[in-house]
C-alpha positions in Angstrom: -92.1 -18.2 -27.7 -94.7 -19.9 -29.8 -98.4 -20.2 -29.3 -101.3 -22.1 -30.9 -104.7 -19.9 -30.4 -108.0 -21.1 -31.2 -111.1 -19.2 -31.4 -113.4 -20.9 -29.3 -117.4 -20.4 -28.5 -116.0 -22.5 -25.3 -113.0 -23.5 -23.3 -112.4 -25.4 -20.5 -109.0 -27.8 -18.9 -109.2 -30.4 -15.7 -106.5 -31.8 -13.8 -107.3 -35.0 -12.1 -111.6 -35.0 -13.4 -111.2 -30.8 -11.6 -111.9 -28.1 -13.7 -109.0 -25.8 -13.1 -109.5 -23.2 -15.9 -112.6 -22.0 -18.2 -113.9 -19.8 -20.1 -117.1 -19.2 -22.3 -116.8 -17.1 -25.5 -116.0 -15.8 -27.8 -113.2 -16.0 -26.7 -109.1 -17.9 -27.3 -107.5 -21.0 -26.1 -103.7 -20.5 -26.3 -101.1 -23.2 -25.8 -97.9 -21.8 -25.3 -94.7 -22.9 -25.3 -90.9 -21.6 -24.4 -87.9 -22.6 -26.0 -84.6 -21.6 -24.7 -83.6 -18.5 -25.5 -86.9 -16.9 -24.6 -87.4 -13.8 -21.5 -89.1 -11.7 -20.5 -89.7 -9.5 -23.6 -91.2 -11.9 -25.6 -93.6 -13.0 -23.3 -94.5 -9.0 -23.2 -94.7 -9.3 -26.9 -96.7 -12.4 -27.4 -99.1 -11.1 -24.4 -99.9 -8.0 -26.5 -99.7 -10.0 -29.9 -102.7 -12.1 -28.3 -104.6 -9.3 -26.9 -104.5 -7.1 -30.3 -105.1 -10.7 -32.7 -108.0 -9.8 -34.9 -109.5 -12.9 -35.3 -112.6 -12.9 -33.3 -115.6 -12.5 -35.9 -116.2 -8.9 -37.9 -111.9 -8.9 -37.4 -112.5 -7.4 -33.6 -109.4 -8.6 -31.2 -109.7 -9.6 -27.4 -109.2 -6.1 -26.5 -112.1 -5.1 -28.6 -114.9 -6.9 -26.7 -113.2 -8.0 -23.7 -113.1 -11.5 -24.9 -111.7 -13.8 -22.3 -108.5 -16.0 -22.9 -107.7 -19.4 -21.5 -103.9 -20.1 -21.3 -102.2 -23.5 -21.3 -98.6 -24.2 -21.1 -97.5 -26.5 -23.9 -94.2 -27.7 -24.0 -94.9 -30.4 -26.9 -95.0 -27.2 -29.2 -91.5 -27.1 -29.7 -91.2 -31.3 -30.4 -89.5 -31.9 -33.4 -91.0 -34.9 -35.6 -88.6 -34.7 -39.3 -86.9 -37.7 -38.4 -87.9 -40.7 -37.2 -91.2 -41.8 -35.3 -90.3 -40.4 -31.6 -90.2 -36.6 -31.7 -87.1 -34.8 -29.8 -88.1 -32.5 -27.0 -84.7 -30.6 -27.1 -85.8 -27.2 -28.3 -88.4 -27.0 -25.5 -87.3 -25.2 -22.4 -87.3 -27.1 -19.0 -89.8 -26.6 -16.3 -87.4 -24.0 -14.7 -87.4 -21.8 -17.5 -90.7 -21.9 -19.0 -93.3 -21.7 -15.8 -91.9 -18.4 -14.9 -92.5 -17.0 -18.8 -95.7 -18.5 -19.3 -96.8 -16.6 -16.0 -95.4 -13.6 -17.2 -97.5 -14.2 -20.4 -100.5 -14.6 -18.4 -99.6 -11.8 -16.5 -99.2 -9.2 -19.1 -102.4 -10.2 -20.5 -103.6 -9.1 -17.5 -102.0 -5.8 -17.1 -103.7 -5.2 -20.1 -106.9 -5.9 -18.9 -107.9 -9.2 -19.9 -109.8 -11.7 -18.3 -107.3 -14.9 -18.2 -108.4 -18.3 -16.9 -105.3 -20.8 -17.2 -104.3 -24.7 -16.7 -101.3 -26.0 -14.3 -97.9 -26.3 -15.4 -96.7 -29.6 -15.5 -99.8 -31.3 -14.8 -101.5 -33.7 -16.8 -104.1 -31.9 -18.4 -107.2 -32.5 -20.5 -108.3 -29.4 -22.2 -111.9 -29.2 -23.8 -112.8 -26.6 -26.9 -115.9 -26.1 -28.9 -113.7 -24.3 -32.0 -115.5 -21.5 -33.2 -114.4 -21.0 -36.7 -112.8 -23.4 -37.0 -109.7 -20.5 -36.4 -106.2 -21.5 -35.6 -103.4 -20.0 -36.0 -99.3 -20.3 -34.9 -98.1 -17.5 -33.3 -94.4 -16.9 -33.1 -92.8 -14.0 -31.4 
C-alpha cells in the first residue's frame, strides 16, 4: 500500500459540488492507494504508521493530540509515467480489491481512536487542502 499524507491546517473533498468529507486541523490528508498484492495486514500497518507519523508541529503524531485524518482512495498513486506520455495504471489494484483495503485502512484508524472523515471510492472527487507546512511525505508499507 502507498499513501501520500499532507499536513494540513484544513481539509475538505466534494462529490458532485457535496462536501462528503472534512476536516479542520491540524490535522492529515492521506491518498491511498492498493496495488495487488496488498491485504489486510498492511492496511493494519499503514493505519498505525499514519496514526504514530510524527509530523504534526513540535514532532507530535495524530495519536498525540487527537488530530483528525481525512482519507482518500487514490488509485493514480500506483500510475507509472517512465515511458512515454500516457502513464500505465497496471500496478494499481481494481475497484474489487482496493475499496475493501482502503476501508480496512480507515477502519483501523479508527480502532485506534482516530477521528476519520473520508471521500467515495470511485467517485469523481475534488479534494481541497490548505498545506500546513508545506509537509508531504510517501508512505510505503
Amino acid at each position: 500500500m502507498r499513501a501520500v499524507v499532507q499536513r494540513v491546517s484544513r481539509a475538505s473533498v466534494s462529490v458532485a459540488g457535496r462536501v462528503v468529507g472534512e476536516i479542520e486541523g491540524p490535522g492529515l490528508l492521506v491518498l491511498v492507494g492498493v496495488t495487488h498484492d496488498d491485504g489486510p495486514d498492511k492496511a493494519r500497518r499503514l493505519a498505525a504508521k499514519l496514526w504514530g507519523l510524527r509530523v504534526l508541529r513540535d514532532e507530535k503524531s495524530c495519536s498525540d493530540v487527537n488530530a483528525p485524518l481525512l482519507v482518500v482512495s487514490q488509485f493514480t498513486l500506483y500510475g507509472d509515467a517512465r515511458k512515454g506520455r500516457r502513464p500505465t495504471w497496471t500496478a494499481a489494484a481494481p475497484g474489487p480489491v482496493a475499496e475493501p483495503l482502503v476501508d480496512a485502512v480507515v477502519h483501523e484508524l479508527r480502532v485506534l481512536g482516530a477521528k476519520v472523515e473520508t471521500g467515495e471510492f470511485g467517485a469523481d472527487m475534488e479534494v481541497a487542502l490548505v498545506n500546513d507546512g508545506p509537509i508531504t511525505l510517501v508512505v510505503d508499507v
